[in-house]
C-alpha positions in Angstrom: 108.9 105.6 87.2 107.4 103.8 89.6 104.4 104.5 91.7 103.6 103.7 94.9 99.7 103.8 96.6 98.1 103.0 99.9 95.4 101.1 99.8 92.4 100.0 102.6 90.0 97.7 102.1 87.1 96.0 104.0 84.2 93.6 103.5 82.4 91.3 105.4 84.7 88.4 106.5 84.4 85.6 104.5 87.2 82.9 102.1 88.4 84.9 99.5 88.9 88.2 100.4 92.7 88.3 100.3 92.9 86.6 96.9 90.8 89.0 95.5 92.5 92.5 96.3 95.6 90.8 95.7 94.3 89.1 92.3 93.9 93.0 91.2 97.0 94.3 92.6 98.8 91.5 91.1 96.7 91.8 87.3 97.6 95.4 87.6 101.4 94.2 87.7 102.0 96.0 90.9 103.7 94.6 94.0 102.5 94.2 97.3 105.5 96.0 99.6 103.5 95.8 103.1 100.7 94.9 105.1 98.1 95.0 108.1 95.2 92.6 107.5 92.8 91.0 110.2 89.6 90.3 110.6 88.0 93.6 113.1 84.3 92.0 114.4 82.7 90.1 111.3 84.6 92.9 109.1 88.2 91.4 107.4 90.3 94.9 106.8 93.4 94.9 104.9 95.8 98.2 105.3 98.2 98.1 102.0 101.6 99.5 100.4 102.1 98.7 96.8 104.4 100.1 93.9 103.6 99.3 90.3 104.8 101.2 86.6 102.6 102.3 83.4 100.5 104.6 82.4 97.4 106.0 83.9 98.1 103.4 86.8 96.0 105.2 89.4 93.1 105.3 86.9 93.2 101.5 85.9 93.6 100.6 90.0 90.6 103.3 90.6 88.6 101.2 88.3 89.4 98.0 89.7 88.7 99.1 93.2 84.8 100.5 91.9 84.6 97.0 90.3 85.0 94.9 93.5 82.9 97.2 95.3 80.3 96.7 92.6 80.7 93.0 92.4 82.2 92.1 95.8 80.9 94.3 98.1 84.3 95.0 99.5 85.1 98.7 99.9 88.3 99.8 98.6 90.1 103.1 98.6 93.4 103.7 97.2 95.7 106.9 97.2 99.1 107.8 95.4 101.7 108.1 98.3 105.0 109.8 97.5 107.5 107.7 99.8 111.0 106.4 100.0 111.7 103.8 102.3 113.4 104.9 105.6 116.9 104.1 106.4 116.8 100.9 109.2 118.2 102.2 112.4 119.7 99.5 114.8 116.9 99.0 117.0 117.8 101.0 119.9 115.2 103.4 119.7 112.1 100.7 119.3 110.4 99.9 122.4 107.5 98.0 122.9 104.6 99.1 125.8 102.1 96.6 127.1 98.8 97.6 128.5 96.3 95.4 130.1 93.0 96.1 132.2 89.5 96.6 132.6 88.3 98.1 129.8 86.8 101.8 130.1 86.5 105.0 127.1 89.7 106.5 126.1 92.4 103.7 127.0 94.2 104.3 123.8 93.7 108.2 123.7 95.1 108.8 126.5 98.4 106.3 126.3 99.0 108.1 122.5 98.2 111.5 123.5 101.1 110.7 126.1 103.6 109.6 124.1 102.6 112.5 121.3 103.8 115.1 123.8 106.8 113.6 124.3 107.9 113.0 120.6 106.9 109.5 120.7 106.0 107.8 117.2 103.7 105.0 117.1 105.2 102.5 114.6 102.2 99.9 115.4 99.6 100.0 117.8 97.4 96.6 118.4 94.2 96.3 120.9 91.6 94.0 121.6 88.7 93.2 123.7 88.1 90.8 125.5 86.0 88.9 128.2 86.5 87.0 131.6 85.3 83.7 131.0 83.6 83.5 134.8 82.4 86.7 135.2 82.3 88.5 132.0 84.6 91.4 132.8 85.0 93.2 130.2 89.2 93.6 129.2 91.5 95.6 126.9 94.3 95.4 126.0 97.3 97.4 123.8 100.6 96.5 122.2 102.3 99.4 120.9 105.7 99.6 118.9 106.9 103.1 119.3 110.1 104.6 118.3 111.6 107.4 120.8 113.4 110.2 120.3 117.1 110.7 121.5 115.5 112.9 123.9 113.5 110.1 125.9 115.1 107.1 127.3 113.2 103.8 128.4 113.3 104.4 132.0 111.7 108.0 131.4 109.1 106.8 129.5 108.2 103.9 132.1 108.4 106.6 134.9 105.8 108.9 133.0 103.3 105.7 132.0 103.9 104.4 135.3 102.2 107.9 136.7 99.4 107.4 133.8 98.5 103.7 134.7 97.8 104.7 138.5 95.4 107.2 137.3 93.6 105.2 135.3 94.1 102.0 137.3 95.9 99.9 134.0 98.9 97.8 134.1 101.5 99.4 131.9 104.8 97.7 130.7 107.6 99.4 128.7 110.1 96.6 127.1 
């Protein structure tokens, strides 16, 4: 049967990183399904899906993951996920939102608190800071994926961020 895990990792960003969780997934004869990996300050993260067969599998992957913190210093968790792959939908539902502005506590808190209460899932949510080369303004901003429910069009959801962005003074796009 096979079994599938999530995995996080992080260490301090440096060559090498990559080849080494994946050297262990890969030794472990597993397979590396999906991904999220970037570097997050001097941190590189990776955010993992894998699937792999045999016995005591989560113990020998457990082991591994102690081992690279032991000789790596890269933390590593890993959990068994039960899963099954959803069925694709055509696309219809997706929608992508767009944030940019001057960056202040509880940009992204607010924007997915918004879109909890209306039945909104985030698929994939991206920020970043950033600064105004002249004058050093600090800026954020969000990409979010988000699939919405039959109940909540587009144009409804552009109307209720639209109300959002004027009260915190962001510029919000829904595409």
């Amino acid at each position: 049967m096979e079994n599938k895990f999530i995995m996080t990792a992080f260490g301090k960003d440096r060559p090498g990183i990559v080849a080494e969780i994946s050297e262990l997934i890969f030794e472990n004869r597993c397979r590396l399904e999906d991904s999220n990996m970037g570097r997050l300050a001097d941190e590189f993260t990776l955010i993992l899906l894998l699937s792999g067969t045999g016995e005591n599998l989560q113990e020998k992957l457990s082991t591994e993951c102690k081992r690279l913190e032991r000789e790596k210093n890269i933390s590593v968790f890993i959990r068994p996920l039960e899963y099954e792959r959803p069925v694709e939908k055509n696309g219809d539902d997706l929608c992508t939102i767009k944030v940019d502005g001057i960056d202040q506590a509880g940009i992204v808190y607010k924007i997915s608190r918004l879109l909890a209460e209306n039945s909104i899932n985030i698929e994939t949510l991206r920020s970043r800071k950033k600064f105004l080369p002249n004058t050093g303004t600090a800026m954020y901003a969000v990409e979010i994926t988000a699939t919405l429910p039959e109940t909540v069009t587009k144009n409804d959801l552009s109307k209720k961020l639209e109300s959002l962005a004027n009260e915190i003074h962001l510029d919000i796009r829904v595409g």
